[in-house]
N, C-alpha and C positions, 0 to 999 in steps of 0.2 A: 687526534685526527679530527675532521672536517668535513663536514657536508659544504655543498657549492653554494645553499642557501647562506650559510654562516660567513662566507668573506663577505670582507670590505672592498667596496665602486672605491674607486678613486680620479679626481677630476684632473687636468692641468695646475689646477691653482692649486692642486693641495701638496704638487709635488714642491714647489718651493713659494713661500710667500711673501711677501713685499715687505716685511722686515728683513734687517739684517740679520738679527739672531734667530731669528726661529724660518725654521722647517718643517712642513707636512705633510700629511699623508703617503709617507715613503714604506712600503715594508721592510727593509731593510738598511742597510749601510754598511759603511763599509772605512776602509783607512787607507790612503792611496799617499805615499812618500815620495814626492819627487823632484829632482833638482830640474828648475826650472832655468835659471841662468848657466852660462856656459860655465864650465868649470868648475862648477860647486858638481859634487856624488857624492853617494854615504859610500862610507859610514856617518854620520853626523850627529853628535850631542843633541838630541831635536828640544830636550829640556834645557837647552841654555838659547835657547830661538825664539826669536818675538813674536808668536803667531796673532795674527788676526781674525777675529771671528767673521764668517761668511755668511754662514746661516751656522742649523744647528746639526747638518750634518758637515759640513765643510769649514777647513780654519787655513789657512794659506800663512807661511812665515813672509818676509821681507826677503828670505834669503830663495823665496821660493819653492820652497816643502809644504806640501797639501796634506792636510791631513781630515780624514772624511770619514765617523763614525760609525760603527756596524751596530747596529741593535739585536738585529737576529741573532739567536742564539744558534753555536754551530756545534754541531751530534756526528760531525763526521760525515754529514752529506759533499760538505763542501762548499758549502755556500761562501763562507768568508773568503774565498778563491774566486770562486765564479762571478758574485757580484761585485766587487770592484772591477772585476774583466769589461762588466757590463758598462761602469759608469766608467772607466779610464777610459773604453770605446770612445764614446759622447764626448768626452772631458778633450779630448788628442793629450794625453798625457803617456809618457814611455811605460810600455809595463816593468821597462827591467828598474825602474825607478819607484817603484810601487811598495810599499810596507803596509799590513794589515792590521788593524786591534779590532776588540771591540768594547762595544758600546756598553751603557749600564741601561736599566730600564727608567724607557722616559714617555709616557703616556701623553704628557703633552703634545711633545713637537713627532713623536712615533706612532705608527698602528699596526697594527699586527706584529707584536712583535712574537712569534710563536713559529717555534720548528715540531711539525706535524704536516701531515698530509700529502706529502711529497710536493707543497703548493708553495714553496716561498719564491723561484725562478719564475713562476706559471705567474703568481702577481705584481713581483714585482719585475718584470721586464718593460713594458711601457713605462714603471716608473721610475726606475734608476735611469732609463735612455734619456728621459724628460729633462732629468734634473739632472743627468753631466752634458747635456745639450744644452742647457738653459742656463747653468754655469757658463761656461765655457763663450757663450752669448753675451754675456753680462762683463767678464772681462775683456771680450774685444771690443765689445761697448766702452767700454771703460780708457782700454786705449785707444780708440780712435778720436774719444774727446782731447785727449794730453794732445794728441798730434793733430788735431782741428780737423781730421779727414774723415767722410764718410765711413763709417763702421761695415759698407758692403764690399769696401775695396780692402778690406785689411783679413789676413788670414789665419789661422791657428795649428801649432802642430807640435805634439811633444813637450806642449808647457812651454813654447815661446809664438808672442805676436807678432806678425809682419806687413808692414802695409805696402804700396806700392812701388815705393822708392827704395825698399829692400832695407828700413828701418826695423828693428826688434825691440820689445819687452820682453821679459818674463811674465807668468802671473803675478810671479812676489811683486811685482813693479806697481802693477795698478788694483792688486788688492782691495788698498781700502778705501779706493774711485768704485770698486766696482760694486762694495758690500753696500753702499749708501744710493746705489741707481736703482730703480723702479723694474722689477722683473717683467721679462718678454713672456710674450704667451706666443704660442704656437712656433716654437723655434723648431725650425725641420729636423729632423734623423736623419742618419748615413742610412743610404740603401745598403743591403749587403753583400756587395759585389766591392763598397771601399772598405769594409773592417780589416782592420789591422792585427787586432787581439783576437774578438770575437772567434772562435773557430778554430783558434791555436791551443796547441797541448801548452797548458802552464803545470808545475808543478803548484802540489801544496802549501800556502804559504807558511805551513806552520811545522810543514816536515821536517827542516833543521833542526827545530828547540826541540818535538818530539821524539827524532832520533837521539837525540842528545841530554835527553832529561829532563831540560827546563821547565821551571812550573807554568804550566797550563789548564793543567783541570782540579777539579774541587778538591782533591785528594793532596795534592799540592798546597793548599793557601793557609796559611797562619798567620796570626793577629796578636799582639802583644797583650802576655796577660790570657790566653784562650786555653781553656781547658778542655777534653776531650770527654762525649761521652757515648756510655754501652747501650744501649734498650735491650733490657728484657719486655719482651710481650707477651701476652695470652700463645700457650706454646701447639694451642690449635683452634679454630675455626668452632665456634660457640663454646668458649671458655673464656670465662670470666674470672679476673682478681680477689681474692678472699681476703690473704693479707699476704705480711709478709717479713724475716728476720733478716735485715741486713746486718749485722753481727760480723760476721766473716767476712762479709765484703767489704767493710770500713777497716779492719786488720789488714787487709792488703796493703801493701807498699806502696805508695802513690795514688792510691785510690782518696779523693779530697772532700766528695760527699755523694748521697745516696738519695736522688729523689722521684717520686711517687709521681706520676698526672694521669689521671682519669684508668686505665687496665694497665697502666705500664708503669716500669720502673727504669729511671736513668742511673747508672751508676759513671759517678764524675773522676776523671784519673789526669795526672799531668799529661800522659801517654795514653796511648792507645793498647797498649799491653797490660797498663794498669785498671785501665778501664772496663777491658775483655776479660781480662784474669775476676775482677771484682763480680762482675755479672754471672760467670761460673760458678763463683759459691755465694749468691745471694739465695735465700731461700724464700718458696714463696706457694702458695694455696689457691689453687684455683677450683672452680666449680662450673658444671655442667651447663650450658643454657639452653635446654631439651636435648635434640636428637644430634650426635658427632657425625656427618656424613662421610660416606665412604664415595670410592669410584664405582665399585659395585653398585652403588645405591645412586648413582648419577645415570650409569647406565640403563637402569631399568627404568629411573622416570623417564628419560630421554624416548625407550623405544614404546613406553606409554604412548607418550606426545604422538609420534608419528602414524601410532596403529589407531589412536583417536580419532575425533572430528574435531576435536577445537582448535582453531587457526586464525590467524588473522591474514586476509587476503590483501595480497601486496599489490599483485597483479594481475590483471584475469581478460585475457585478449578470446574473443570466438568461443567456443564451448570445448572445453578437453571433453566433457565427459560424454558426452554424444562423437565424438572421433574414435575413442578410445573402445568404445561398445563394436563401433562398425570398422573397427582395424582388423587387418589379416592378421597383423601381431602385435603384441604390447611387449615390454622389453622393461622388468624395471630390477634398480637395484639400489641399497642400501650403504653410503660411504659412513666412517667414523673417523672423529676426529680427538684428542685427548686436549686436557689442559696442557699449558708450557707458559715456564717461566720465562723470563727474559734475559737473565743471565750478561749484562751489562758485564763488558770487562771492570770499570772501573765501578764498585758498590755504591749504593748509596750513601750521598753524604752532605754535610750544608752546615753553612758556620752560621749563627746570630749572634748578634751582642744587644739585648733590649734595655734603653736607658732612659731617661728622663726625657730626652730631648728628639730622639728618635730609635728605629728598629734598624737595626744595620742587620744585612743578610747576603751571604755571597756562597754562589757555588754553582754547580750544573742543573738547570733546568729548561725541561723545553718548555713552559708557560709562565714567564714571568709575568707577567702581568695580574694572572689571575690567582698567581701562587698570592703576590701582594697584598690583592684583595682580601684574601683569605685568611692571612695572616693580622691584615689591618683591622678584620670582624672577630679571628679569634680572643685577642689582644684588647681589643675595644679600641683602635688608636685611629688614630686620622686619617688616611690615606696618602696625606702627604708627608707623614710621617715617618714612613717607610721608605729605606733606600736601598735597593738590592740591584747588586753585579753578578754579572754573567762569568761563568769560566767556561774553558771548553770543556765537552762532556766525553768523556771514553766508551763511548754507547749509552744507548736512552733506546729504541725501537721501540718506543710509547710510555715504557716506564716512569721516563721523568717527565711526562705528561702534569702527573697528578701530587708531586709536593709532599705527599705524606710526611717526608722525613724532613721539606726545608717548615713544614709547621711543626713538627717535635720540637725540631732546633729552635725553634721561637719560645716554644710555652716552655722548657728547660731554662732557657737562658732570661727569661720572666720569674721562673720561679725561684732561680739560685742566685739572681743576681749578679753572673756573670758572663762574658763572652763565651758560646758555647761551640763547638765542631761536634755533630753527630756523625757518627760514623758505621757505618754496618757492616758486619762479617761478610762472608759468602754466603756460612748457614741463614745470618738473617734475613741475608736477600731474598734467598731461596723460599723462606719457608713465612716470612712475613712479605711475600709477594705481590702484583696485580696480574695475573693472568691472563693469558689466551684463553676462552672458555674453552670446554667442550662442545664439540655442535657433531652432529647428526643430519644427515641428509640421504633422502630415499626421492629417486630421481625416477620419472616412468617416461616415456614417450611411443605413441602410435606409430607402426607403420601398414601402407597403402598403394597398393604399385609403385614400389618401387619407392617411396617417398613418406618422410616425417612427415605425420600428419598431426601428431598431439604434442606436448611435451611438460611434463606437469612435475617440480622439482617444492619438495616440500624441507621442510629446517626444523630442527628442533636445538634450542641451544641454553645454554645454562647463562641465565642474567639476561639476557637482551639479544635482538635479533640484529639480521645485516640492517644494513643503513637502507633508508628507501629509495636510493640512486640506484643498488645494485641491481635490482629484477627490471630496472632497463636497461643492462647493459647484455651484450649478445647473451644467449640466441632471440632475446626481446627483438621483435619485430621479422625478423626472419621466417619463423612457424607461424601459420596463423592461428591456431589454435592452441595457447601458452599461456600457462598458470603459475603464481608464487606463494606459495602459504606458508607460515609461518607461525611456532609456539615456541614458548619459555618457560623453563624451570627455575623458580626461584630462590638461590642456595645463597650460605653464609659466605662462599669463598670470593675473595676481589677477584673483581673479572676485570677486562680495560680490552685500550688495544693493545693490540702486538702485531709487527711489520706487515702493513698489508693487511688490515682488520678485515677477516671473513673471507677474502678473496683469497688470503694465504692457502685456506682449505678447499674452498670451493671451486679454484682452477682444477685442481687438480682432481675433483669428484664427478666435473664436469667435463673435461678432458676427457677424461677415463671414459665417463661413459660416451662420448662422441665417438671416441675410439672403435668401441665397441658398438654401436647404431653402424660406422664407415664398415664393417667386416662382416655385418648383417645383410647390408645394401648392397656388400660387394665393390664397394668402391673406396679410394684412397683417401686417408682421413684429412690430407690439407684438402684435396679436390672438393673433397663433400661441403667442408666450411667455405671454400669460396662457393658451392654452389649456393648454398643457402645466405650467402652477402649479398648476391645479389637481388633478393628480397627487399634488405632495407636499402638501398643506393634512393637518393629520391625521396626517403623517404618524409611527410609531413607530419609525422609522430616526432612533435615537440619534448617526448619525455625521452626518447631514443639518446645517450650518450655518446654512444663509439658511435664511429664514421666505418661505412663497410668500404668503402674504398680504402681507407689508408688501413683496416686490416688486411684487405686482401694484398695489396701492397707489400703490406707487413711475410705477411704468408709468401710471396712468392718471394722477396728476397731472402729469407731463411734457406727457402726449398733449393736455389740456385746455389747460396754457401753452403750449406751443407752436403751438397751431394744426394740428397733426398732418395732414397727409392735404388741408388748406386754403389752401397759401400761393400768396402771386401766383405770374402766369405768369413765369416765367425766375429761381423761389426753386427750390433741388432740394433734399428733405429728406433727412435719411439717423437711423435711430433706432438705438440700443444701449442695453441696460440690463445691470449686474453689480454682483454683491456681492463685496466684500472689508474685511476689516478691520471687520468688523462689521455693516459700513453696507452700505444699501442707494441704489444711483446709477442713473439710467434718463436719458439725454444724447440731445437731436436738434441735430443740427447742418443748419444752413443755409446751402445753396452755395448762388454765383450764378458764373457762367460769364463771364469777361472775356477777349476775344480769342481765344476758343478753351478757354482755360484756368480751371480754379477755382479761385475764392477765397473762402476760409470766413468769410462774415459774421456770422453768429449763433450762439450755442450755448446754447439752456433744457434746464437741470437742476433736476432734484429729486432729494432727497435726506431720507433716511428713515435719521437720526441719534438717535433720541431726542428727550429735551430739549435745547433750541439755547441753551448756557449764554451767549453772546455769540452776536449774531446777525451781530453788523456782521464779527466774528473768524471767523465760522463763514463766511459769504461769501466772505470775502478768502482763504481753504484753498480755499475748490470752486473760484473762480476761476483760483486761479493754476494748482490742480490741472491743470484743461481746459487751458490755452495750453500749461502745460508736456508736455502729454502730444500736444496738438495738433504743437506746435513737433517732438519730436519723432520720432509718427510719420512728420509730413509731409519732415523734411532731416534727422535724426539720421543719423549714419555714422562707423564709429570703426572704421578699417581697418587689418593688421599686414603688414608685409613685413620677412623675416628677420630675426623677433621683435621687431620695433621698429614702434611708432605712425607711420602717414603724418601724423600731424594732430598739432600740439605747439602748435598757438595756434589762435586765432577767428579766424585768415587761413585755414585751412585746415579748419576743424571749423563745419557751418552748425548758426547757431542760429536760432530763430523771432525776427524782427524788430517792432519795436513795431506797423508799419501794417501787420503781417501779423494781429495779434491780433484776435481777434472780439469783440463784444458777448457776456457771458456773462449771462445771466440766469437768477439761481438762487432755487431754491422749495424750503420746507422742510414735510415731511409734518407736520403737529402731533398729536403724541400724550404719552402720560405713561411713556413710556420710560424707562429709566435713559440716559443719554447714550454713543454709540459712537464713533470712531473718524472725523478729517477730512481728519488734513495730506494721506492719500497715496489715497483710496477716489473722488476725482472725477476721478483720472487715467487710471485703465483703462477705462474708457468712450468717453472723447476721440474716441483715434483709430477705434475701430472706427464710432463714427457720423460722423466725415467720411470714412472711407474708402463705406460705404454711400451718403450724399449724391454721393460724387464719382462710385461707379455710376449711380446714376440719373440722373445730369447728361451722364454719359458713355457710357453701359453697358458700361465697363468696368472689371474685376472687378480690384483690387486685394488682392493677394496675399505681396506683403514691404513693409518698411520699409529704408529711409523713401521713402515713398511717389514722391517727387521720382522716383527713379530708371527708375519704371515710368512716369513723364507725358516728355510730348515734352519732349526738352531746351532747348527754348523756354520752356519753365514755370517753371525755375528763374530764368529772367531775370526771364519777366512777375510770379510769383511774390516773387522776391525786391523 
């Protein structure tokens, strides 16, 4: 994930540059197929076609097939969908003519090539439109010269040019006129009242092969001559390698060698069964390195932190502690939060082959680039030395951030001399993990006639705090008198992100307690949030994120679908609204009470993204978002006993179940936005309005996650 300091500006010029082969400053790309002359359609051998190079995301054949690189790596957001939508927009190219690939990592003529922060639509939307505008420019330039006519009289549509006299080309036609003419700057955009694509439900481009098997992700790819291997690791959190007898793991059937780097041990197998089986009877010694932490022992430091003084202040608007003294009432309470894996459908995994002449490495990651790096420092090799491809990934939600395993796959395939596939169990997923931390938050706020007068929300979190965006984002600027403080504990266990970094927890701590201020005040909990919006409208606090207009927005179109404050007798509402990642999200979930217990049957969202470049893609993000964040707050639990994981599979680790899932029903605010942020902003909302729903069905006031362990231990059965 991303602070908003860490993107890259990008100008006009760097979206395509006055060479024919190289192009810049694009986030992204993408692959666009399409018959430009009459009568040509795919299917089409596109490997027996003469393409021509355009730049370095664009290749056009002679026969008229476009074919336009995707860099970004796609995690299932949807990007490789959405942004060719964008540039076939700009381009006038057919979408049903459209085929997608991607791209391998290329620093030169790419930037950013990184899926994180829900920001790759958010950056690159001025600049896909740029550059299939400024395409698209170039070859009716291109044809207006062949036909001696002004290039303002000649038109473009679907991949064929037409000028005055009711003449045609194709692209294929003037090609390679147009790769060799001097790029237009400030070529205009379509308003969005002429998109064509834009706004249309596209399916996935990649649903076919995925229904159908086809290899697409890491787990898929093999390389002649690749042998497969197991890691055993340190089998807990401050334990270190002593030694170790591979003896019985080199007896195994297929298993071809056994090797050692730095606390770990690779065992090598033709298969992946021989490689697994090998690793189970390697024998091996490990030793203490001080204290093995527990979750008990997390916990206590954690409520240390909080009952302390030492903080670091994030934010500090007016004085809490002078309102707080002279409040009619103070109101404060304690949310928790547990570690959680990530649980990636498809495990970790990553091929290298290290050779004389360069590092080949291919597989699923969201940071290719920096994985590269890292690999080019471990290795000692060149930068340019390295060549690594992108697969698609079967989930990542921050995981495949961080490489761990595409650098094993290096230093293995360095040490053995061969092409290597690292591949990881479930159990190693699980328990050789990067974590959601633990966090802690004890929330207080003043009230005053009738009115928030203080509000003072403190953190206490294992490794690292929120980002320093978040203590401006609401109730920032709304309360005048509003504090963020913050401490860390610092433990042996991998921390990272995971979906929604902080905000996954903290909608819903602060939900909860909003909730709870609205039924103090006596008033309804969306009403209260718009009352306190209109605090910031206006407002000249440059550090202010969210827009209180497009929340309350947000908020009032929920309140309308939903039925807000209206539903039958034995529905219990429960509402939250939060911005993160750009966007704005406002969620009511609908309990109903079975046997005593609840079960969340509905959940209407709205959401205030911008432009909805895929609507059918932009759905299928908010929904998963909600179940995943429902799933969960409600049984999420990922617990340590001397330094080692309780849970190493889904016998042991609960996950939200299919007939656990609600009806989600999602609304999108229409405005003429530039487009925000989807994979991970309709998650923190989730839990805090089913935990409010399950108050008002219950009247009782939940307070940690996952929630399961505060309902009668009957719920987990009725429940599950």
């Amino acid at each position: 994930m991303e602070s908003k300091k860490s993107t890259l500006q990008f100008s006009r010029r760097n979206f395509l540059r006055t060479s024919a082969l190289a192009g810049g400053g694009m986030l992204i790309g993408f692959n666009l197929l399409t018959a430009c002359k009459p009568g040509v359609k795919p299917p089409v051998d596109i490997s027996k076609l003469n393409f021509n190079d355009f730049n370095a995301f664009i290749k056009i054949s002679d026969e008229g097939y476009v074919t336009i690189f995707s860099p970004n790596p796609e995690i299932g957001q949807g990007v490789k969908t959405s942004m060719p939508m964008i540039i076939a927009e700009e381009l006038d190219v057919s979408w049903d003519k459209v085929n997608v690939a991607q791209g391998i990592l290329d620093q030169k003529n790419y930037q950013r090539q990184v899926a994180g922060g829900s920001q790759s639509i958010r950056f690159g939307w001025d600049a896909l439109r740029q550059t299939g505008a400024t395409a698209k420019q170039m070859l009716v330039n291109a044809a207006a010269v062949k036909w001696g006519v002004d290039a303002s009289t000649c038109t473009a549509s679907e991949g064929v040019i037409t000028n005055a006299n009711g003449d045609t080309l194709g692209y294929g036609d003037v090609v390679k006129e147009a790769a060799g003419l001097e790029v237009p700057e400030n070529v205009p955009l379509k308003e969005l009242k002429d998109y064509k694509i834009i706004g249309q439900d596209i399916r996935n481009v990649d649903i076919d092969k995925i229904r159908t098997g086809k290899p697409l992700f890491g787990l898929d790819y093999k390389a002649e001559g690749m042998v497969y291997a197991s890691v055993m690791r340190p089998p807990a959190f401050g334990k270190n390698l002593v030694n170790f007898d591979d003896t019985a793991a080199k007896a195994v059937n297929g298993v071809i060698d056994v090797v050692k780097f730095g606390d770990k041990i690779a065992v090598l197998g033709k298969n992946t069964w021989a490689a697994m089986k090998g690793k189970k009877v390697l024998k091996a010694q490990w030793k203490d390195d001080g204290k093995l932490e527990s979750t008990s022992d997390h916990d206590k430091e954690l409520l240390k932190i909080l009952n302390g003084n030492k903080f670091d202040i994030r934010r500090e608007d007016g004085n809490v502690k002078r309102v707080f003294a002279q409040a009619d009432k103070v109101i404060e309470r304690t949310f928790e939060s547990p570690f959680l894996p990530h649980n990636c459908m498809e495990p970790m995994n990553f091929y290298a082959n290290v050779t004389a002449e360069k590092v080949h490495l291919v597989g699923p990651i969201q940071t290719p680039a920096w994985t590269a790096s890292r690999v080019s420092k471990l290795l000692g090799r060149k930068p340019e030395e390295i060549h690594l491809e992108m697969t698609r990934m079967g989930g990542g939600f921050g995981r495949r951030l961080y490489g761990d395993f595409a650098l094993e796959a290096a230093e293995i395939s360095n040490l053995s001399k061969k092409p290597v596939k690292v591949v990881f169990s479930r159990e190693d997923d699980m328990a050789a993990g990067i974590y959601r931390p633990a966090i802690k938050y004890r929330i207080a706020a003043s009230m005053k006639g009738g009115k928030i007068t203080g509000y003072h929300l403190k953190e206490a979190a294992i490794n690292g705090n929120m980002y320093g965006l978040i203590p401006n984002f609401f109730p920032a600027g709304c309360i005048p008198n509003y504090k963020v403080s913050t401490g860390n504990y610092k433990s042996k266990m991998t921390t990272g992100a995971w979906r929604a970094p902080y905000t996954n927890f903290l909608a819903f701590a602060e939900q909860s307690f909003f909730n709870e201020l609205a039924q103090e005040l006596g008033k309804d909990h969306p009403q209260l949030l718009i009352e306190l919006l209109q605090n910031v409208k206006g407002t000249t606090d440059k550090r202010i994120e969210y827009s209180g207009q497009r929340m309350e927005d947000t908020i009032r179109l929920v309140v309308e679908k939903s039925n807000w404050g209206k539903a039958p007798s034995g529905t219990y509402q429960g509402f939250a609204a939060y911005y993160s990642h750009n966007t704005h999200v406002a969620e009511v979930a609908d309990v109903e009470m079975k046997d005593g217990y609840p079960i969340v049957k509905k959940v209407t969202v709205a959401v205030d993204c911008g432009i909805v470049v895929n609507p059918l893609g932009a759905k299928n993000q908010v929904e998963g978002g909600v179940i995943d964040g429902i799933g969960h707050a409600m049984y999420g639990n990922f617990t340590f006993k001397n330094g080692e994981p309780e849970a190493k599979n889904f016998d042991r680790y609960r996950l939200i179940r299919m007939q656990e899932t609600p009806q989600v029903d999602v609304h999108f605010v229409q405005n003429d936005k530039s487009p925000t942020g989807l994979g991970e902003p309709g998650l923190p909302p989730a839990g805090g309005a089913v935990a409010n729903a399950i108050q008002a069905a219950t009247g009782k006031r939940l307070l940690n996650q996952p929630f399961i362990q505060e309902l009668d231990k009957k719920a987990n059965t009725i429940l599950g």
